[in-house]
N, C-alpha and C positions, 0 to 999 in steps of 0.2 A: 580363568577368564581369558576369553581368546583376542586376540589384539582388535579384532573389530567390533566387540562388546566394550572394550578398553575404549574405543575411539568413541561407540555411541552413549558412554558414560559421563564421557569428560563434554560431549556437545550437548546430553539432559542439563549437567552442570551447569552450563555458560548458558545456555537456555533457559532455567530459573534465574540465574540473577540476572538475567537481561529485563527478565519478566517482571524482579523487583524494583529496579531501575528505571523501569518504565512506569510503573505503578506510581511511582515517590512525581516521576518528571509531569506524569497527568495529573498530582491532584495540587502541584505547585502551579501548573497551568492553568488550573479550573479557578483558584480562589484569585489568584494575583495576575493572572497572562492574558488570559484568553480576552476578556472581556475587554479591556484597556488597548487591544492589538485590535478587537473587530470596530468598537468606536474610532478608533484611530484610519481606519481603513474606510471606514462608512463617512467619514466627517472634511477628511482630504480629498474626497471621490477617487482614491487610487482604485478602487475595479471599475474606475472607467478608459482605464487605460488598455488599450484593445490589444497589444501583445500578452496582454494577463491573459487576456480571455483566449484566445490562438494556442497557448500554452498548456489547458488543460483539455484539447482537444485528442494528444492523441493517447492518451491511456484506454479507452474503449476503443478507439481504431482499432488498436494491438490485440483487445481482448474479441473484440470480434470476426478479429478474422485469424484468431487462434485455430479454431476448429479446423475450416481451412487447409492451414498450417500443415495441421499436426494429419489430416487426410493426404495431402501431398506427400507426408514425411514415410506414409506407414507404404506407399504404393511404390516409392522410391525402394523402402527396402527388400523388393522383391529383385533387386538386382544387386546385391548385394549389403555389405556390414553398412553401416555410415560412416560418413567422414568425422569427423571430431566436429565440426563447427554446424555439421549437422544434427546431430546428437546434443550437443548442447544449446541447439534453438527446440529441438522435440522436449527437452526438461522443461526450459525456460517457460513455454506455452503452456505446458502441464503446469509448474509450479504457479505462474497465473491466474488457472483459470481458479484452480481449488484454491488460493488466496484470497479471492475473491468472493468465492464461496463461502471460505471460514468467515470473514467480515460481514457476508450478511447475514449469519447466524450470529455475531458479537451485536449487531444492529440492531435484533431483534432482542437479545436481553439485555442491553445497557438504555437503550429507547433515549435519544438525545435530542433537543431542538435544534433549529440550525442559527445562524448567528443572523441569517435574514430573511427574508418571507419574499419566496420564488415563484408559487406554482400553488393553485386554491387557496390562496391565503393561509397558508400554513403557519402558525405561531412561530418566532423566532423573536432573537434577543433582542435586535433592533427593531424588527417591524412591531412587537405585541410586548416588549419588554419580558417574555416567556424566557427563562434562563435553567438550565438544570438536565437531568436523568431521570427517567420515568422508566425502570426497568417492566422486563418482559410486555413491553406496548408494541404492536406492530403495526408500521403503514411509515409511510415516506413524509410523513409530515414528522418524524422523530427518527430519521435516518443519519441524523449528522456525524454520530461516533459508531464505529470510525471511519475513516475517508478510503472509499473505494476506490477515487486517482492512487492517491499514497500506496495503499497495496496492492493495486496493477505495479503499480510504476516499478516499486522495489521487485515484487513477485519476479517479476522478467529480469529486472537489471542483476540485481543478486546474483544468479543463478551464470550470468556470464562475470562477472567480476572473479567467482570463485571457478570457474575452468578456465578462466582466461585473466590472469591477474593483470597483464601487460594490458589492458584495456579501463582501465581503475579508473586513469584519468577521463577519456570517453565518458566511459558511466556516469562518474560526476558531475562532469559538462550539461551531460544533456538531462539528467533525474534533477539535481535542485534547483533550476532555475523552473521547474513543470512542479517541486513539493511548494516550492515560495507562492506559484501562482495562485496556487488554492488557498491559501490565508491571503493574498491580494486582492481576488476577484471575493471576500468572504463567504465564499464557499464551504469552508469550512474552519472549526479552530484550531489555533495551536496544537491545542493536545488531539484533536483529532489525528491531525497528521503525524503526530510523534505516532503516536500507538499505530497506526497501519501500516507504520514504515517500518516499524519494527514489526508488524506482524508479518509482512511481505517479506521482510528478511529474514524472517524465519521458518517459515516456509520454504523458501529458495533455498533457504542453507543445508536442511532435512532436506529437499530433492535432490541437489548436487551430491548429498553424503548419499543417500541411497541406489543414485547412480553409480557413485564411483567417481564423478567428472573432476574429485581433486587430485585420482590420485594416477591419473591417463593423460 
């Protein structure tokens, strides 16, 4: 086995038990968390505090003007290699957008209500007392799991944390105070956001590895 089968062995590995980890942390959320976090937030009016709301504005900003991005990146390189910090915003954008992506394919088989009712009266835990998974159901009225902020937000950030570890603290700065928003504004639950954040950093961490960007 050659050392880079070696490396992508040991990150399937850390990969599954992240996986189990994650599993145990959502269904401790689902029976005891979620529910007593989104009353608590519905009851205080804390998503009426309008830096919540500002806060989960820019994770689609980023994802849409990925595209963009990534067309500037590919015309830039007709003048040569990239720079490193160019190269690892071309990952970042890629690892985003397909994060993204995977979640709305998890969206579509877990089928989740949302913890409030936004847009057509859509059943949700507060507005309809509507609580639970309705797998393979599709349509935005059962989009809630899992949080498409959460895995923009990590998709991107990840991906420079691990070619740029000197920036950790940044990352942190600016990503949890934008995951908090989304259980603020109840937008989404606990466990929604665990699971995209881990899915967004999982994703990023398979794009940095397949780039190379840990080891340049």
């Amino acid at each position: 086995m050659t050392m880079h089968e070696q490396e992508y062995c040991s990150l399937l590995r850390r990969t599954l038990i992240t996986t189990a980890l994650c599993i145990v942390a959502v269904l401790v959320c689902y029976f005891w968390i979620d529910r007593p976090v989104a009353f608590f937030v519905y009851r205080h009016h804390i998503n009426t505090i309008q830096v919540f709301r500002w806060l989960t504005y820019p994770p689609p900003e980023v994802q849409n003007w990925s595209a963009l991005v990534l067309t500037i990146l590919m015309v830039r390189r007709a003048w040569g290699p990239f720079l490193r910090w160019q190269k690892v915003l071309l990952v970042a954008c890629l690892s985003l957008i397909v994060a993204d992506d995977f979640r709305i394919s998890l969206g579509d088989v877990f089928g989740r209500y949302w913890p409030e009712t936004w847009t057509h009266d859509n059943p949700s835990l507060i507005g309809t007392g509507t609580y639970g998974f309705h797998p393979f159901q599709r349509g935005d009225d059962i989009g809630s799991f899992p949080s498409g902020h959460a895995c923009r937000i990590l998709g991107f950030a990840t991906v420079w944390v691990i070619a740029m570890p000197h920036n950790r603290i940044i990352a942190t700065v600016l990503c949890v105070p934008m995951l908090v928003s989304l259980v603020a504004m109840n937008y989404h639950f606990v466990s929604d956001v665990i699971v995209d954040s881990v899915l967004g950093g999982m994703v990023a961490t398979y794009a940095a590895h397949l780039a190379r960007l840990e080891l340049t």
